[in-house]
C-alpha positions in Angstrom: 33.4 -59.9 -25.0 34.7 -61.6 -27.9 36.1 -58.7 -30.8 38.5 -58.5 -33.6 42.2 -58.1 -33.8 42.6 -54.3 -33.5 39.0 -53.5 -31.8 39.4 -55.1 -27.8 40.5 -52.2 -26.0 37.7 -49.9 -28.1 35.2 -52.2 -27.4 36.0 -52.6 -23.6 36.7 -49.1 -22.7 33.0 -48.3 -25.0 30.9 -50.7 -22.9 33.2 -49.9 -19.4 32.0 -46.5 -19.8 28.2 -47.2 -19.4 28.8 -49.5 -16.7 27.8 -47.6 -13.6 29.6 -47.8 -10.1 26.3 -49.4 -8.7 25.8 -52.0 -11.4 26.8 -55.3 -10.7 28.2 -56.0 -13.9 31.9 -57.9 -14.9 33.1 -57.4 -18.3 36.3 -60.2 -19.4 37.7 -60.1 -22.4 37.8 -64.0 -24.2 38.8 -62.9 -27.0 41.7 -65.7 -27.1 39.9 -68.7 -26.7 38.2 -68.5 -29.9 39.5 -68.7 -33.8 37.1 -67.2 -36.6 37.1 -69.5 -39.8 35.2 -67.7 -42.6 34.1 -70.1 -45.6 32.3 -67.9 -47.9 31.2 -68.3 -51.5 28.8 -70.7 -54.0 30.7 -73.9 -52.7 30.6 -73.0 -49.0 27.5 -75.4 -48.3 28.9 -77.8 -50.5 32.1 -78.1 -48.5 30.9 -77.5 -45.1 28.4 -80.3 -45.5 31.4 -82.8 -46.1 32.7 -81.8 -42.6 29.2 -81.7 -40.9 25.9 -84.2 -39.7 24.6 -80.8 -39.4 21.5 -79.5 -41.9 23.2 -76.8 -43.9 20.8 -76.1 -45.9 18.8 -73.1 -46.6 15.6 -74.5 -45.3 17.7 -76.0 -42.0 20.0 -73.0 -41.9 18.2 -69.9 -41.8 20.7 -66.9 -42.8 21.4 -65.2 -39.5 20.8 -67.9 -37.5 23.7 -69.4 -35.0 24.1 -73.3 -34.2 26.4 -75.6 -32.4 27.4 -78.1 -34.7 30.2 -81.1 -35.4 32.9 -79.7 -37.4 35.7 -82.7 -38.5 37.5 -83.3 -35.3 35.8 -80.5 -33.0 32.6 -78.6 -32.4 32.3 -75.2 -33.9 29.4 -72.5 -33.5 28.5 -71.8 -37.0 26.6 -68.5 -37.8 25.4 -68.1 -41.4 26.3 -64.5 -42.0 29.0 -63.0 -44.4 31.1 -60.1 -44.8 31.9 -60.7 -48.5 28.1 -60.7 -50.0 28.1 -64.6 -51.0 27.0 -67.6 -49.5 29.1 -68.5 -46.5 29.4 -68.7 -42.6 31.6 -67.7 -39.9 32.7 -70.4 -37.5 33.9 -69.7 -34.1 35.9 -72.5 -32.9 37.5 -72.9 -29.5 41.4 -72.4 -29.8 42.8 -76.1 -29.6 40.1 -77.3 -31.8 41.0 -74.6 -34.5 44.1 -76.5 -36.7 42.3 -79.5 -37.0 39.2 -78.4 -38.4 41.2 -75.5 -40.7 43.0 -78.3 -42.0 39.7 -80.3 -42.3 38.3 -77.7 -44.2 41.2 -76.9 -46.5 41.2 -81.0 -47.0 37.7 -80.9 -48.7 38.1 -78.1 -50.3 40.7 -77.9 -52.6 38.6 -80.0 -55.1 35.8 -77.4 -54.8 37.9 -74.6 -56.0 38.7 -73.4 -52.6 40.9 -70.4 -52.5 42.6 -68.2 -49.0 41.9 -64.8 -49.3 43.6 -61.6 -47.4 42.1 -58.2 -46.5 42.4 -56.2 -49.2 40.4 -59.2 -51.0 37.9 -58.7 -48.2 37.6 -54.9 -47.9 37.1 -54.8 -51.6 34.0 -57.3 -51.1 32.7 -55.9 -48.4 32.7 -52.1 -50.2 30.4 -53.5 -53.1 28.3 -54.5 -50.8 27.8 -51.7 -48.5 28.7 -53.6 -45.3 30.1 -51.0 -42.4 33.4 -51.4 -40.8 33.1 -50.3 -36.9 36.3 -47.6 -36.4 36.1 -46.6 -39.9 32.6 -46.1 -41.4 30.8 -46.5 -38.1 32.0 -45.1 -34.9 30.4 -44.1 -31.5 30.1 -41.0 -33.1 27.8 -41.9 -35.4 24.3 -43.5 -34.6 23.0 -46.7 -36.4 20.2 -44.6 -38.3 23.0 -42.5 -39.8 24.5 -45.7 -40.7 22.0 -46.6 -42.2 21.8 -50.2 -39.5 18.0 -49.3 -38.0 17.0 -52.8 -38.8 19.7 -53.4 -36.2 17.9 -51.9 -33.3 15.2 -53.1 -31.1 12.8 -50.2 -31.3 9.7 -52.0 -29.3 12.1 -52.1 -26.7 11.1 -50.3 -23.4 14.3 -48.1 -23.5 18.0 -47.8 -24.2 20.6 -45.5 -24.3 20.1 -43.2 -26.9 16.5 -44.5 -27.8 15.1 -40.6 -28.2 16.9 -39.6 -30.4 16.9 -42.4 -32.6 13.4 -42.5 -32.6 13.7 -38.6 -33.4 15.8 -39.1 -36.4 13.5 -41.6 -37.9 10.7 -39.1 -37.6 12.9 -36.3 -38.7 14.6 -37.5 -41.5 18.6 -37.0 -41.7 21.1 -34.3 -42.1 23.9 -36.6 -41.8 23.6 -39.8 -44.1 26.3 -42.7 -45.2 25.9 -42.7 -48.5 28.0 -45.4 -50.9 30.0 -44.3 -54.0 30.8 -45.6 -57.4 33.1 -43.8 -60.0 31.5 -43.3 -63.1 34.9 -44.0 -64.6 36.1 -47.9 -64.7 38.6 -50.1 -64.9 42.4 -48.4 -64.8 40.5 -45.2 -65.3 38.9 -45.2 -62.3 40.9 -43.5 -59.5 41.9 -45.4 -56.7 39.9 -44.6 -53.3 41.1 -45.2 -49.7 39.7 -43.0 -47.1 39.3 -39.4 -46.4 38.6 -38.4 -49.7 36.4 -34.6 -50.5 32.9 -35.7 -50.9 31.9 -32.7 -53.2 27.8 -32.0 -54.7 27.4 -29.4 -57.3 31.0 -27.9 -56.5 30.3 -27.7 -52.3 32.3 -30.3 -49.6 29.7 -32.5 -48.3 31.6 -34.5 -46.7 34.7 -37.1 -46.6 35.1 -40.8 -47.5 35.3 -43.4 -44.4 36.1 -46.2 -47.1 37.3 -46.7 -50.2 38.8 -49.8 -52.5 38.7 -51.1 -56.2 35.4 -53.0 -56.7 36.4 -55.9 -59.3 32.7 -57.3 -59.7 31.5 -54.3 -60.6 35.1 -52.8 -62.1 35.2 -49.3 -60.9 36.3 -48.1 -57.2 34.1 -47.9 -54.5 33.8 -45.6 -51.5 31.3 -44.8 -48.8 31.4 -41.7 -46.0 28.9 -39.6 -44.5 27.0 -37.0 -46.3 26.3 -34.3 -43.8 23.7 -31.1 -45.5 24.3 -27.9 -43.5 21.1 -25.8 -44.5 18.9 -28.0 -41.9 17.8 -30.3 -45.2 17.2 -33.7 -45.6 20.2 -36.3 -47.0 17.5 -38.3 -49.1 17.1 -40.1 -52.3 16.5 -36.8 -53.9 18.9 -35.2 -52.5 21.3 -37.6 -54.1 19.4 -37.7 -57.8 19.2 -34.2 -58.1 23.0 -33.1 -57.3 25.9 -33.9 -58.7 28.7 -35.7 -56.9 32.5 -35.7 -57.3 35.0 -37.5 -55.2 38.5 -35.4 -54.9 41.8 -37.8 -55.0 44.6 -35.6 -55.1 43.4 -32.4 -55.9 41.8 -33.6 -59.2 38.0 -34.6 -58.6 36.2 -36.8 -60.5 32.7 -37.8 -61.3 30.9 -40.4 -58.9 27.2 -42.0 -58.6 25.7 -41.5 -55.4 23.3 -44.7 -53.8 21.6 -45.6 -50.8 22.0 -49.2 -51.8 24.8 -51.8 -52.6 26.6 -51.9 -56.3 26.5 -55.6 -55.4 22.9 -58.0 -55.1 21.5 -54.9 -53.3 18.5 -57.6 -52.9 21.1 -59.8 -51.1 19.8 -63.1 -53.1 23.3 -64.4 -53.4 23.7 -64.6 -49.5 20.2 -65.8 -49.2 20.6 -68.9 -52.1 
């Protein structure tokens, strides 16, 4: 396995537990001998195709498509995805080939505008776009159509674990939903979110914030957690129009717009440009 910083010893004891005694199955983690690189934004093709005799082009670079390609100095496996709802790709780089083509890239693009970012940059991105983090808004506690990630499963497959009652749930409809937030008040009037937060409807706990972080595109704060309806009912789009939704910071709660969609290009044409 290859993971994040924080998530190697979650992931390997999550897929160590499915591994039966009579499977003849080794899991290693390389974790190590790769650097992540993220160039993401309007000038990432720009600048990557300084670097590159690759085609980086939408037409010759398909979003969520992976390809082996020269990068400066080294070789790099570039997959056109993005965690910050622009333009961009993540390139996984073997360690000793990782300085060179940083400072390659950093080289090209300072003309372009090119700036470093840290996490809080990234979480607040990531929030106006919906995307999940795994420990915080998805867990293995939670199943990808709560998540709302069932265009990430494989349902012509023959089986997997957990298959029934995925396929259930689809047929079924939800009680338990992750559901993304916006305060309806902005800018320094909008409290700031975090995590763990009262999800209230019409006066009633619904549930609590996973995520939470001040969207600056769209200049209110953001949040997402699960929705969970205890009367055997359906978490749906009517559910959410027809109730009214507070988040609680601090005792105080204030007024929030429920969506099953991203504040942000919910029809993802900026990552798709």
């Amino acid at each position: 396995i290859t993971d994040g910083v924080g998530l190697q010893l979650r992931t390997m004891n999550f897929i160590e537990s499915h591994i039966k005694p009579s499977d003849h199955a080794f899991l290693t983690d390389v974790t190590s001998a790769n650097a992540v690189i993220s160039v993401m934004g309007p000038n990432s093709r720009k600048l990557l195709s300084q670097l590159t005799d690759a085609d980086m082009s939408h037409e010759g670079f398909a979003f969520g498509t992976a390809k082996q390609i020269d990068m400066g100095y080294g070789m790099a496996r570039a997959i056109r995805i993005t965690y910050v709802g622009e333009l961009g790709w993540e390139l996984h780089i073997p360690t000793e080939f990782a300085p060179s083509i940083y400072d390659s890239i950093v080289g090209v693009g300072e003309p372009l505008g090119l700036k470093h970012y840290g996490y809080h940059a990234m979480n607040s991105l990531r929030m106006e776009k919906g995307y999940r983090h795994w420990g915080h808004d998805i867990t293995d506690e939670d199943t990808p159509v709560e998540a709302g990630l069932s265009f990430a499963v494989d349902f012509n497959k023959d089986d997997f674990l957990g298959k029934d009652v995925l396929v259930k749930q689809k047929a079924d409809g939800l009680s338990k939903r992750l559901i993304q937030f916006a305060m309806e008040d902005t800018g320094a009037d909008s409290p700031m979110l975090y995590h763990n937060e009262p999800i209230v409807r019409n006066g009633e706990i619904v549930g609590f914030l996973t995520a939470g972080m001040f969207g600056h595109t769209v200049g209110t704060s953001l949040g997402m957690g699960y929705v969970t309806r205890t009367d055997g009912g359906i978490v749906n789009k009517e559910y959410l129009t027809t109730g009214e939704f507070e988040i609680e910071v601090s005792d105080e709660r204030f007024k929030a717009k429920a969506s099953l969609r991203p504040f942000y290009d919910p029809k993802n044409e900026r990552i798709k440009m």
